[in-house]
VOGU-3710 file (C-alpha; in Angstrom, 3 decimals, decimal comma):
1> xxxxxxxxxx> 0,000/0,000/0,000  1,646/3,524/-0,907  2,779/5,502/1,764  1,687/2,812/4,267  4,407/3,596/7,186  2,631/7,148/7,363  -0,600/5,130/8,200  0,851/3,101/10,298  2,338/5,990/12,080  -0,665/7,747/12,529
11> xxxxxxxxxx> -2,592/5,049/13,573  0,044/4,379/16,551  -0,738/7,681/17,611  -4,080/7,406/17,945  -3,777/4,099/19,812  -1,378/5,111/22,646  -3,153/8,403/22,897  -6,391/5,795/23,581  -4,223/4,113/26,374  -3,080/7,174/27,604
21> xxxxxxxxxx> -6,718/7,926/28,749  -7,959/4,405/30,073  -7,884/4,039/33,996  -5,426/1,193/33,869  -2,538/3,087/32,314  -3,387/6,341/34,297  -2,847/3,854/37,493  0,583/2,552/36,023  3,178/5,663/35,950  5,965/3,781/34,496
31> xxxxxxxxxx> 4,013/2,685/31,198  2,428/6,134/31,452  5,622/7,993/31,020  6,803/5,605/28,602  4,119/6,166/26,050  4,106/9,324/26,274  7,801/9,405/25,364  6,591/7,568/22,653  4,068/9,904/21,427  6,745/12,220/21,267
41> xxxxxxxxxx> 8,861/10,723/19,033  6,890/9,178/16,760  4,953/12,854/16,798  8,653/14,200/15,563  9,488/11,280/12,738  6,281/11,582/11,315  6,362/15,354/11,353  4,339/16,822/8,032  4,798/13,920/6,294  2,396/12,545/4,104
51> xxxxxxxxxx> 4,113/9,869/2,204  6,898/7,386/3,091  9,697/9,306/0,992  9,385/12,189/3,309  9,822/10,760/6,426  12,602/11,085/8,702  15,340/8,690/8,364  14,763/7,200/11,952  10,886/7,012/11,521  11,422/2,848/11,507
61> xxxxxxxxxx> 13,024/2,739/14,739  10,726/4,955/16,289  7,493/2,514/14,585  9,051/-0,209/15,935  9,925/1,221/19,485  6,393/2,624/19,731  4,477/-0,950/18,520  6,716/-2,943/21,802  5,334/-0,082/24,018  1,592/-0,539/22,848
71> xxxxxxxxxx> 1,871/-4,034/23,239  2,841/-3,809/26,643  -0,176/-1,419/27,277  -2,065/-4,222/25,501  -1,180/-6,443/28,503  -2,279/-3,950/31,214  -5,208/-2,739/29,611  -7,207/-5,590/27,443  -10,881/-4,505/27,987  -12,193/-3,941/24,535
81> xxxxxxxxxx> -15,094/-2,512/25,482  -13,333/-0,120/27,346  -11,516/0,587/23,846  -14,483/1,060/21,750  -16,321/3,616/24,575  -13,132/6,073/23,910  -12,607/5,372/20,583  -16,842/6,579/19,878  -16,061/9,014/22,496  -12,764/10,502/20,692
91> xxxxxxxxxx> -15,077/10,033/17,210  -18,067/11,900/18,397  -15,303/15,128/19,687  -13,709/14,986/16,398  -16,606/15,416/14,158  -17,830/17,867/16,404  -14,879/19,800/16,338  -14,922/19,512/12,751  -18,584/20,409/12,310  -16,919/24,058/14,066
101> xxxxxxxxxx> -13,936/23,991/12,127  -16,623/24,125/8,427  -18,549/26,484/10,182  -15,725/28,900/10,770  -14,209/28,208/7,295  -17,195/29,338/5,660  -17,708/32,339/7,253  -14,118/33,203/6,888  -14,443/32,302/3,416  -17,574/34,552/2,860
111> xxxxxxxxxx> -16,269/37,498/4,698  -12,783/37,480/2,682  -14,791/36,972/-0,865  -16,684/39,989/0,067  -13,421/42,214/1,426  -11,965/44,055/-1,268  -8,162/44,080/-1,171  -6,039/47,173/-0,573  -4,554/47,294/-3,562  -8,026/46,779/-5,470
121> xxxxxxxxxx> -9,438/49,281/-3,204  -6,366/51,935/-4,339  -6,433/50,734/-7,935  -10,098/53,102/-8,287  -8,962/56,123/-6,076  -5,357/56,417/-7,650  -7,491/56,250/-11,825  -10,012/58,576/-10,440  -7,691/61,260/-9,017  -5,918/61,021/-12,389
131> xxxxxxxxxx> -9,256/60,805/-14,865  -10,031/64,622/-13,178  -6,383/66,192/-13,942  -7,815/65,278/-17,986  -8,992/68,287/-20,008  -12,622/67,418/-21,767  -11,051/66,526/-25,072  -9,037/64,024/-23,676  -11,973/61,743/-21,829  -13,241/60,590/-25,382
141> xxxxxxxxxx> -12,872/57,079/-26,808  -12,132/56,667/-30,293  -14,139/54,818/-32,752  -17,965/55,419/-30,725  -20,010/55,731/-34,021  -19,533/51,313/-33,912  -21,717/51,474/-30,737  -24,643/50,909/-32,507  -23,584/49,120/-35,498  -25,550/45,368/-34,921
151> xxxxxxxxxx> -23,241/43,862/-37,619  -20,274/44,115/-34,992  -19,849/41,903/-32,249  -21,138/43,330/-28,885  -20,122/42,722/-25,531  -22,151/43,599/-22,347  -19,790/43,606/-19,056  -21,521/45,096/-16,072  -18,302/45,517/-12,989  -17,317/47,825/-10,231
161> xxxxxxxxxx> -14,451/46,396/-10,398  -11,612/47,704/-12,736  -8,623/45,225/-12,929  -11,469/42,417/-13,717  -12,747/44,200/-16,098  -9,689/44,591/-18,005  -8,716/40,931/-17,754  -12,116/40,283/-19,710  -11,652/42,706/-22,284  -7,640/41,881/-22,296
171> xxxxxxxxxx> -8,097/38,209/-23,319  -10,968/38,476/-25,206  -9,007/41,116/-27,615  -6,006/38,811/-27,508  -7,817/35,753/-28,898  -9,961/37,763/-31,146  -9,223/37,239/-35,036  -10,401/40,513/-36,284  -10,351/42,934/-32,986  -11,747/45,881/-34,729
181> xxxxxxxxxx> -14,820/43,782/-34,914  -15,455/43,446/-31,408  -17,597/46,272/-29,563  -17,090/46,237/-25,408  -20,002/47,668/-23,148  -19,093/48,647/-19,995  -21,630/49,832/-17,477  -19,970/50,479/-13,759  -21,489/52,554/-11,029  -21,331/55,878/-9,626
191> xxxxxxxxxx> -18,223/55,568/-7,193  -16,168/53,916/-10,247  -17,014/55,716/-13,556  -14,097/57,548/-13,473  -11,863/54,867/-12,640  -13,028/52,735/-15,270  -13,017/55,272/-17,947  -9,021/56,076/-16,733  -8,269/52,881/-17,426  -9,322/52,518/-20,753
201> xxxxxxxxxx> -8,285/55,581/-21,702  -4,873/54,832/-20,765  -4,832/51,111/-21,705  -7,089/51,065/-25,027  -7,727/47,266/-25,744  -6,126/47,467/-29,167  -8,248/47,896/-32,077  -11,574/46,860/-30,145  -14,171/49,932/-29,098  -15,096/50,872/-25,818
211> xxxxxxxxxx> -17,868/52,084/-24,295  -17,946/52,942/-20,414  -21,940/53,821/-19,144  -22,758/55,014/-15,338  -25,764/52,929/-14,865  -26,728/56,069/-12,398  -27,624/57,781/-15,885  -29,947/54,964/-16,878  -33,006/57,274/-15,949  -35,031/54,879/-17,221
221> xxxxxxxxxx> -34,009/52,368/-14,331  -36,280/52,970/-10,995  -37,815/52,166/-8,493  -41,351/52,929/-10,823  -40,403/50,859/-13,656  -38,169/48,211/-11,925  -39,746/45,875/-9,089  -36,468/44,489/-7,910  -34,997/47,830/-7,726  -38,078/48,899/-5,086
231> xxxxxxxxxx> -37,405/45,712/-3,355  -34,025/46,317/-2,936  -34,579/49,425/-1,125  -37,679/48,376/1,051  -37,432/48,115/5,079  -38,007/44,343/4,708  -35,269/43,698/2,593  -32,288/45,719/4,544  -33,363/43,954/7,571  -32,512/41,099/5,851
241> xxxxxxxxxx> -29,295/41,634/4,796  -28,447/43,656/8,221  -30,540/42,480/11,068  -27,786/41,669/13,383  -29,570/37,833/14,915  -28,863/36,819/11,531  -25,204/37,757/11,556  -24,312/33,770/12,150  -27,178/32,069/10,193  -25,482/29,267/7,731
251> xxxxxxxxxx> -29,258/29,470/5,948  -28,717/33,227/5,341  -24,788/33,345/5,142  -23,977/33,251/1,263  -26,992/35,659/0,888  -25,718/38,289/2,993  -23,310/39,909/0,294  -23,197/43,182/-1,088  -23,532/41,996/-4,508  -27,127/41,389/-4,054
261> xxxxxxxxxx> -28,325/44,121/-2,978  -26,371/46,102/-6,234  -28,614/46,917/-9,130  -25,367/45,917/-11,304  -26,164/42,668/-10,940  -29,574/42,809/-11,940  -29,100/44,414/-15,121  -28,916/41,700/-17,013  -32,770/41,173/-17,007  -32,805/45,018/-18,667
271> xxxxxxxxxx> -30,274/44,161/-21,858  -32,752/45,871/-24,948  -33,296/48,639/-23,040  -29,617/49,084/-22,732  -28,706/48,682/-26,085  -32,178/49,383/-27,417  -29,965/49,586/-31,149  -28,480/46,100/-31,426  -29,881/42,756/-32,166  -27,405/40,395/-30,458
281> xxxxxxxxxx> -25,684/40,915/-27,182  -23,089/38,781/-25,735  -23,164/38,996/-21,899  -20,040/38,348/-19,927  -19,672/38,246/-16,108  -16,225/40,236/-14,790  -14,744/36,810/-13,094  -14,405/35,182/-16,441  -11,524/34,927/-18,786  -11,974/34,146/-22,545
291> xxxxxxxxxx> -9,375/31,704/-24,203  -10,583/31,372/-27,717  -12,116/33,794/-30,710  -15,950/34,034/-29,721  -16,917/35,671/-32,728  -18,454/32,351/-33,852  -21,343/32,877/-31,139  -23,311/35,180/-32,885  -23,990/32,850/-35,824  -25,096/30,243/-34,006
301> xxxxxxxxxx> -29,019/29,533/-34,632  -30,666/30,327/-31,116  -34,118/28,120/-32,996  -36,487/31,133/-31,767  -34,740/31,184/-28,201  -33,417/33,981/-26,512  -30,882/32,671/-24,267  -27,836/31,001/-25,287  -26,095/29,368/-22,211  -24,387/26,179/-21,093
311> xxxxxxxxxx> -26,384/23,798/-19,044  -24,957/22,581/-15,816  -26,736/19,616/-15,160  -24,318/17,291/-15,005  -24,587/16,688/-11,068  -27,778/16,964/-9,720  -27,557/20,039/-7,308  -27,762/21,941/-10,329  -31,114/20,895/-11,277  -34,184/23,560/-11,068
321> xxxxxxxxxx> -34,769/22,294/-7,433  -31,470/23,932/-5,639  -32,394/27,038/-6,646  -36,566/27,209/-6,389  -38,897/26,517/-3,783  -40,729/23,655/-5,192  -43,034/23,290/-2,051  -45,096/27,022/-3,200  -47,486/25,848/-5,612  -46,707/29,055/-7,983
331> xxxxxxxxxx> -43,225/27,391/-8,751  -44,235/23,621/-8,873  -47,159/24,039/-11,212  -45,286/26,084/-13,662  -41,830/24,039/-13,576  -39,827/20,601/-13,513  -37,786/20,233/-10,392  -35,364/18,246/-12,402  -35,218/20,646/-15,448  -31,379/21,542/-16,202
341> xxxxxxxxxx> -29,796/24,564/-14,735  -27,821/26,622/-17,041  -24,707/28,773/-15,765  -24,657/32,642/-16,290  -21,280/34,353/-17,264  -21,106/33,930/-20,896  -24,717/34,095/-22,079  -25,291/35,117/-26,046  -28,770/36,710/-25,988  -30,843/37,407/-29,277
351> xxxxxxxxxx> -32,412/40,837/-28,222  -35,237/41,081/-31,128  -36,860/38,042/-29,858  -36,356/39,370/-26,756  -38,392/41,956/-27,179  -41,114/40,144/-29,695  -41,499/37,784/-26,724  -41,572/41,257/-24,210  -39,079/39,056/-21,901  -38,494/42,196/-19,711
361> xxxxxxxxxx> -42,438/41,713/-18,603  -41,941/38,276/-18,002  -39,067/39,391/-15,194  -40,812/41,831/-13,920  -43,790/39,656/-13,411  -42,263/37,073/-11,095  -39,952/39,494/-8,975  -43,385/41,187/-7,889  -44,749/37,232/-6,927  -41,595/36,824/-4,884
371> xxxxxxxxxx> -41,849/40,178/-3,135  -41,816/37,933/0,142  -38,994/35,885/-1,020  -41,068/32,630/-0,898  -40,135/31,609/-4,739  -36,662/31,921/-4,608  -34,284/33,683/-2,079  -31,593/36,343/-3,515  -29,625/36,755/-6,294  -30,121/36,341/-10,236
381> xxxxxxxxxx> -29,758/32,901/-11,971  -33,338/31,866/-10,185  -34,944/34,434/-11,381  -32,976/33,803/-14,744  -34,192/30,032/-15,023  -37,607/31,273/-14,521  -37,810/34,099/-17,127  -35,917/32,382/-19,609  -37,504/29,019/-19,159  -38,031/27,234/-22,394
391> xxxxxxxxxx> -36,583/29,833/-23,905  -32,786/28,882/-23,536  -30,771/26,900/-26,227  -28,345/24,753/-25,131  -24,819/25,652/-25,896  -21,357/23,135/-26,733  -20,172/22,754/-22,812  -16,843/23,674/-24,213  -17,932/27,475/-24,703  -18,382/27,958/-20,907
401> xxxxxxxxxx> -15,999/25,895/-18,200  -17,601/26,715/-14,658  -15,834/26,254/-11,179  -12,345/27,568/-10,896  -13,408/29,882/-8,041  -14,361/26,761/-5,739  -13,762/23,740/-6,990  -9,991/22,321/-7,603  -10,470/19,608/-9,229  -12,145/21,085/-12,480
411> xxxxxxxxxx> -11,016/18,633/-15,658  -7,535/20,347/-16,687  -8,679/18,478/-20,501  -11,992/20,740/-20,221  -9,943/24,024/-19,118  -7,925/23,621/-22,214  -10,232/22,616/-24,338  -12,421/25,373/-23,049  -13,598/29,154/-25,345  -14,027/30,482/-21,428
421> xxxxxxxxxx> -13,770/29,745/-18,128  -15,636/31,132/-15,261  -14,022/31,497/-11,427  -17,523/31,783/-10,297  -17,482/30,895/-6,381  -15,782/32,736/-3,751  -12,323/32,193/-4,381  -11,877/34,541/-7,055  -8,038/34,926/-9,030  -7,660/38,758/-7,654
431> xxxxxxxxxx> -8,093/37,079/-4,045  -5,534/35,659/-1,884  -7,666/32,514/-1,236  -7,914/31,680/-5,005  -7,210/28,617/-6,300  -3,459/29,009/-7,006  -3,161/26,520/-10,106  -6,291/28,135/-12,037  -5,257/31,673/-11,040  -2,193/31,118/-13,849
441> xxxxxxxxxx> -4,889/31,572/-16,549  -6,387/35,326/-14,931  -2,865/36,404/-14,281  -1,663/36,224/-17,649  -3,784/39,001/-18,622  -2,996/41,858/-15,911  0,545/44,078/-16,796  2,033/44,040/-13,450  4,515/46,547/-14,767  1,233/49,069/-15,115
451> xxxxxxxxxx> 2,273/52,148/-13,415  -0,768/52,336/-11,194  -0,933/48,523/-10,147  2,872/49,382/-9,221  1,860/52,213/-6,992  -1,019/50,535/-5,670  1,266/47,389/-4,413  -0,724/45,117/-6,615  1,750/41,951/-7,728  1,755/38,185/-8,388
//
């Protein structure tokens, strides 16, 4: 069996810590002593070992030293039932303890996914202070009569945050085979307009257009004509997020991030009134990078759908069920509980049948049924299934690769193989706790050598 001395040496541990604990050895100070000398050593051979080829050299001596000593505790001590008590008793404290130990974990891992980093915090104040030193003729981007042009290839990318942003637009210009084709539409908020529009200004992706939108100046967008936007701001809903009893629900835990309660996120449900000029939108989240040319999504025959999207149905919490509550009658009347989920992130949408099948109404209809939040709980890919249900055509799974921001053991075949991948999850690449082998791909695509990620301490 590989690494089987490592076993073995754990295993001895356990055992004489076991002995240690039964009356019988307690009584006997000799054989108490001399296991715990034991313990000892075999603790420092077997160090942080975790296969036989990095053990210390006297790890043998020590296994053999410490299996005499247990079989003289053997002698002294032979009640098996006395055994088996401890044994459940050490069981029953270690899954406890590691019941805790998840617990804590996933709050730590929530609060650090929703912490922004210093430098990423910097990165915005250092590109806004700059954007304001620029004379009027100098905040213009070049080539904006091709924002309206449908025969381009459009992007939607909806961020408040700048260095992902760039990464998306960065490799999707670097795999793209005719980059003056490609059309990127940026919509930030308020507190980062400036920053985002520095950026650009001062990195221009090549021979792609930009355009960067406040969504602030989407007049169109309130409380009036948007239900979720009037839910967001009711008395019900901040207690929800803030009420302090719920601080340390698991139930309400992953809900209780800022990105939910930003109208950013729920623009996605508003795309031909955005762009009410173009025909085809391809919508991009800003924790995605792009590996091939995706020009070749726009000919793709969406068969009278309006959503384009890769299903994710390949394991069964992904299913219509995780997301809905099946036991309201509103949601199992209208749906299958073991319909396919599809992922959000790289989503092709066909915006003229969007509007021919007034889609927009559709959304609005079932955020005011789940005013109470008894359909579905937060966020957007429930309401997402819902609006666009029987209305989504199934992508190639090789268009959109899903979990490098919390699963590590995503296909490496499939990430190569793959036209994006998606670090959706909380461990996203411009975060410490990333994944460290998939944050290679995200890193290739930010200039650490940019003047203000130098300044603002942002580095590999």
């Amino acid at each position: 069996m590989p690494d089987a001395r490592v076993r073995h040496l754990k295993d001895q541990l356990i055992r004489a810590k076991v002995y240690l604990s039964l009356p019988a050895i307690k009584n006997n100070p000799h054989m108490t002593r001399e296991l715990r000398l034991r313990i000892k050593e075999v603790s420092r051979a077997l160090g942080d070992a975790n296969k036989d080829s990095d053990l210390a050299k006297n790890a043998y001596d020590k296994l053999k030293a410490m299996e005499q000593s247990l079989a003289k505790s053997k002698q002294i001590q032979d009640d098996c039932a006395a055994l088996v008590k401890k044994l459940r008793a050490m069981l029953h404290s270690t899954e406890e303890q590691l019941r805790v130990h998840k617990k804590q974990t996933l709050f730590l891992t929530q609060l650090t996914a929703k912490t922004l980093p210093k430098g990423l915090h910097c990165l915005p104040l250092r590109l806004t202070t700059e954007y304001y030193t620029l004379n009027s003729s100098q905040r213009h981007f070049p080539n904006q009569e091709k924002l309206e042009d449908p025969r381009l290839f459009h992007y939607a990318l909806f961020s408040d945050n700048v260095l992902a942003a760039a990464v998306v637009v960065n490799s999707t210009v670097a795999h793209a085979k005719h980059p003056s084709n490609h059309v990127f539409h940026i919509v930030t908020d308020r507190l980062n307009y400036a920053a985002m529009r520095m950026w650009f200004l001062t990195n221009p992706p090549g021979r792609a257009t930009i355009q960067v939108q406040n969504i602030e100046e989407f007049t169109w967008l309130n409380s009036s004509y948007s239900p979720v936007l009037k839910q967001l701001g009711s008395p019900s809903m901040i207690d929800y997020y803030f009420r302090a009893h719920r601080a340390n629900s698991d139930t309400n835990l992953k809900f209780r991030n800022p990105k939910y309660l930003s109208i950013l996120n729920h623009l996605r449900f508003y795309l031909p009134e955005v762009f009410p000029k173009l025909n085809k939108v391809l919508f991009l989240d800003d924790d995605i990078v792009v590996k091939k040319d995706l020009s070749g999504l726009w000919s793709i025959d969406l068969k009278g759908n309006v959503n384009g999207a890769v299903e994710t149905c390949g394991e069964s919490f992904h299913r219509f069920d995780r997301y809905l509550n099946f036991s309201n009658p509103l949601i199992s009347k209208n749906f299958d509980p073991h319909a396919c989920g599809w992922a959000y992130g790289m989503n092709i949408f066909d915006l003229d049948e969007w509007r021919r099948q007034n889609i927009t109404e559709v959304y609005h209809g079932w955020q005011k049924l789940n005013h109470d939040r008894q359909l579905w709980k937060l966020g957007t890919l429930p309401p997402g299934l819902i609006t666009f249900w029987k209305r989504t055509y199934p992508l190639n799974r090789f268009w959109h690769v899903l979990g490098l921001g919390y699963n590590p053991n995503v296909n490496q075949r499939d990430i190569e193989r793959a036209a994006v991948i998606h670090y959706n999850g909380n461990l996203k690449p411009w975060l410490e706790i990333s994944i460290q082998k998939f944050r290679i791909y995200w890193e290739n695509f930010v200039d650490y050598d940019n003047v203000y990620l130098r300044e603002c301490n942002i580095n590999p």
